[in-house]
KEMAR-63510 format. One record per residue (C-alpha): x, z, y. Coordinates in steps of 0.02 Angstrom, whole numbers, padded with zeros to 5 digits, always signed. Each point is the difference from the previous one (the first is absolute). Example, Ala and Ser with C-alpha at 12.3 -4.5 7.8 and 13.67 -1.06 7.14 Angstrom:
% KEMAR-63510
+00615+00390-00225/+00069-00033+00172/
END
This chain:
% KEMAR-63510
+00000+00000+00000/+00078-00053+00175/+00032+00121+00139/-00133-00035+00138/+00007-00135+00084/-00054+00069+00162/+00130+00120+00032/+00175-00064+00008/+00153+00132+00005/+00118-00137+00075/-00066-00053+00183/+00163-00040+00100/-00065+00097+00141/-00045+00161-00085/+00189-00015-00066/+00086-00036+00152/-00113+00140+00087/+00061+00124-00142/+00197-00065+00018/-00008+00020+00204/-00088+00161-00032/+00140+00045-00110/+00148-00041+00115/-00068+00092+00148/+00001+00158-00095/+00170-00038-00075/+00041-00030+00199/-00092+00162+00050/+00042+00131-00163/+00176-00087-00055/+00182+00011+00078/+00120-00144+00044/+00134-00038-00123/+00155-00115-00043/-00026-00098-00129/+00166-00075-00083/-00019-00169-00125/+00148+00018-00123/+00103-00142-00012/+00069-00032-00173/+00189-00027+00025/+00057-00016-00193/-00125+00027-00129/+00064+00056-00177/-00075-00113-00107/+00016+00107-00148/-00072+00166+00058/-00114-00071+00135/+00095+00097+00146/+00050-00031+00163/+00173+00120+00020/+00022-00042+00193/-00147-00036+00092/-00011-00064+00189/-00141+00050+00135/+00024-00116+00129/-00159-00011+00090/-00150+00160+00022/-00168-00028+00090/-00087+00148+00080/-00189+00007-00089/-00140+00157+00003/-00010+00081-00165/-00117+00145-00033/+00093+00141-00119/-00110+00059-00127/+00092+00148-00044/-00093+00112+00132/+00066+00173-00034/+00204-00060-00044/+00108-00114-00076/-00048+00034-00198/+00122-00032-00140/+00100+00136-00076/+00063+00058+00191/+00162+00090+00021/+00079+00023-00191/+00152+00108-00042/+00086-00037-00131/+00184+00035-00076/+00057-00176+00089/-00081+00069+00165/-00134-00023+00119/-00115-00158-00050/-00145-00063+00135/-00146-00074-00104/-00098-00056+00133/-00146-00102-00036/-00111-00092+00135/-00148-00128-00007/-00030-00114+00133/-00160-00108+00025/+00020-00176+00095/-00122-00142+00033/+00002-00122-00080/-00031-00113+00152/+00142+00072+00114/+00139+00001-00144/-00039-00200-00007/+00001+00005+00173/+00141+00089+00036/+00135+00005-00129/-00049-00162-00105/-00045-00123+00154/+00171+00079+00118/+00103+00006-00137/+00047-00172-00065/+00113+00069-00153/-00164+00102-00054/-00061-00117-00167/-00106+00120-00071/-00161+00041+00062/-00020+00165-00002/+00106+00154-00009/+00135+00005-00126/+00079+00154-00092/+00167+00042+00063/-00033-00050+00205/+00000+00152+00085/-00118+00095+00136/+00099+00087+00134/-00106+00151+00054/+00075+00049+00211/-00132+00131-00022/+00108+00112-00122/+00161-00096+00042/-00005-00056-00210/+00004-00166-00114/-00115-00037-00115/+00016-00116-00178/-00149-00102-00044/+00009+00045-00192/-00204-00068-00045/-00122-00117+00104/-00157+00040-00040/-00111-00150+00069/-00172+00034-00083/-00065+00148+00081/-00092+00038+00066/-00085-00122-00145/-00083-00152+00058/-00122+00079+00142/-00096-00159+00065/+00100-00106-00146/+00142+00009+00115/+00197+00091+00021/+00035+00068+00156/+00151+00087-00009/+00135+00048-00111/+00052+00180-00057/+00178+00035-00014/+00054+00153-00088/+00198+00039+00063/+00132+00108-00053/+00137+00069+00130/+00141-00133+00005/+00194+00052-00069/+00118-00063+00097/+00101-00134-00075/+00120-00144+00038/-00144-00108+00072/+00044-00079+00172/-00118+00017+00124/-00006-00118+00169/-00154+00004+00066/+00086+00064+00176/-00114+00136+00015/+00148+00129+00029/-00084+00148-00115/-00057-00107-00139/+00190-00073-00012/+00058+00163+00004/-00040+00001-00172/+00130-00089-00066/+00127+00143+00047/-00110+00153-00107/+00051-00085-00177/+00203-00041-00019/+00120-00015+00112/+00174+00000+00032/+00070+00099+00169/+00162-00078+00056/+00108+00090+00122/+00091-00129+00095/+00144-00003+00124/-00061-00027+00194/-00015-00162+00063/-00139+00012+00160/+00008-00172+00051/-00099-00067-00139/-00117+00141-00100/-00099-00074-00131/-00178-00045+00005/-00128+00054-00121/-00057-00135-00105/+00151-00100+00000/+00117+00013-00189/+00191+00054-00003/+00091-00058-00150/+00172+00074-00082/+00110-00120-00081/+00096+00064-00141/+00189-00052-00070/-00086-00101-00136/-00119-00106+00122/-00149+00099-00042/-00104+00047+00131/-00095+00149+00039/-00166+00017+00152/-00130+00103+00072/-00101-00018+00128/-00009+00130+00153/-00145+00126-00011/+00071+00099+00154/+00150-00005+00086/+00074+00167+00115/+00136-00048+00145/+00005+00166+00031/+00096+00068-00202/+00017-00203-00029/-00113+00027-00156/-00084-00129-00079/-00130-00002-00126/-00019-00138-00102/-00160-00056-00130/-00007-00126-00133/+00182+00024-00046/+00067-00113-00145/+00124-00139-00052/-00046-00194-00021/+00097+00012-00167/-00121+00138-00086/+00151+00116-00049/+00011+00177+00077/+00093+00023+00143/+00020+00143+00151/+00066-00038+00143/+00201+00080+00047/+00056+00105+00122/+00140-00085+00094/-00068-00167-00008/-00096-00126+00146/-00169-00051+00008/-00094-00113+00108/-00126-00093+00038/-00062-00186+00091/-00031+00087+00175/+00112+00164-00020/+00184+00018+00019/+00076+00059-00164/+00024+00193-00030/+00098+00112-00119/-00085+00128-00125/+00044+00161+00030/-00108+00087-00136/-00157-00042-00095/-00140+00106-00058/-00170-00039-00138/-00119+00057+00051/-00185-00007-00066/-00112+00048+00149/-00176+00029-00073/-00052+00159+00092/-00040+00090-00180/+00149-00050-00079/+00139+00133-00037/+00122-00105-00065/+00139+00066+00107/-00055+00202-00054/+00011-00058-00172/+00162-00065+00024/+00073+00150+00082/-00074+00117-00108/+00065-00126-00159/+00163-00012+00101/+00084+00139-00124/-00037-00047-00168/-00027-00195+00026/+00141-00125+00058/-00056-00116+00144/+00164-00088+00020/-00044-00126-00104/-00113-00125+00118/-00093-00088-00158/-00026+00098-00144/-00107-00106-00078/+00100-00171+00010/+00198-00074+00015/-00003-00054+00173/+00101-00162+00035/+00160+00018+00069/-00007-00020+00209/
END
């Protein structure tokens, strides 16, 4: 027996009344956010993973949280490797205004809608969010339509990703995962600019770069992200020796330091407190670095 035929649950204008209806409150109720498409540098073809990631581009959108009372997830857990933040967060977008403003501005955007892994930069609690599951069928079907999607986020780790988006706080990120501090001789005619890569060349022709996070004139410190050698083999850079840059007059290393900045991470207390019955002279236990 057939539904009846005077009543139809699909009238464009009762939809389009319900989807405006639906961004005004997400205009009125929600928050403005960053939200960052992933850009897949060098997929692994056998584990389906994307190692280093780049976030080039972010588009400011309205998002409504739907976590009311907090962030949920497991919260703040202690455990014997130290302090773990399980945030979790879901955000609701229109459908409508994602097309409008991430899939329609963005021109390296293919997909159209939200993909796991792009992540939601939150200024109201100064925190990035993971998309781990799009949920685009709920509410389900009201008016035999979609309006928006539901993305349920956990709180991003800091990686190696590069981020250059040029929204200063947002590229900040890439110097709270690893870095490399180099303390270099003075040379104020020419500091180095962040953004820009300084390379080391080694006896053997091997190279290794990084590219400025932050730079200090003041202790000639600079911090360097996405550190690593063209020829896959490990390599640290040595005190003594000159690096440079296109735009920057070469300097000499005065001393290096590894760091890994996430602001749980107790890496350096564990090494201090492992300093007496563990041997750290040995810069890569778990490999036989090549010769420099």
């Amino acid at each position: 027996m057939a539904t009846n035929p005077y009543f139809s649950h699909r009238v464009r204008s009762e939809q389009h009344l319900y989807e405006d209806i639906t961004i005004e409150s997400l205009k009125m109720y929600g928050t403005d956010v960053y939200y960052l498409p992933r850009d897949i540098v060098n997929k692994d073809r056998i584990f389906g993973a994307d190692v280093v990631s780049r976030f080039n581009s972010s588009h400011i959108i309205e998002m409504y949280i739907e976590n009311v009372d907090g962030f949920d997830g497991e919260g703040d857990l202690f455990s014997k490797f130290g302090i773990e933040i399980r945030d979790q967060a879901t955000f609701i977008v229109a459908r409508r205004r994602w097309n409008q403003t991430v899939g329609y501005d963005d021109n390296e955007v293919t997909s159209e809608r939200p993909l796991e892994g792009d992540l939601i930069y939150l200024p109201l609690s100064n925190s990035m969010f993971q998309i781990m599951h799009v949920e685009h069928e709920q509410p389900f079907y009201q008016l035999s339509n979609l309006p928006m999607y539901k993305m349920r986020c956990e709180l991003y780790e800091p990686n190696d990703d590069d981020f250059d988006t040029g929204i200063p706080v947002i590229d900040g990120m890439e110097s709270k995962g690893y870095t490399v501090d180099l303390t270099l001789t003075p040379n104020p005619l020419r500091p180095f600019i962040v953004g820009e890569t300084v390379t080391q060349t080694f006896a053997n022709g091997n190279t290794l770069s990084g590219e400025v996070a932050a730079y200090d004139g003041d202790t000639n410190i600079v911090r360097l992200a996405h550190v690593g050698s063209p020829s896959g083999n490990y390599h640290e850079f040595i005190p003594g020796e000159i690096i440079g840059s296109f735009s920057s007059y070469e300097r000499t290393i005065i001393s290096t330091d590894e760091t890994f900045n996430q602001a749980t991470a107790q890496n350096d207390d564990f090494q201090q407190e492992s300093a007496d019955f563990l041997d750290f002279s040995e810069s890569n236990p778990f490999g036989e670095p090549e010769n420099n």
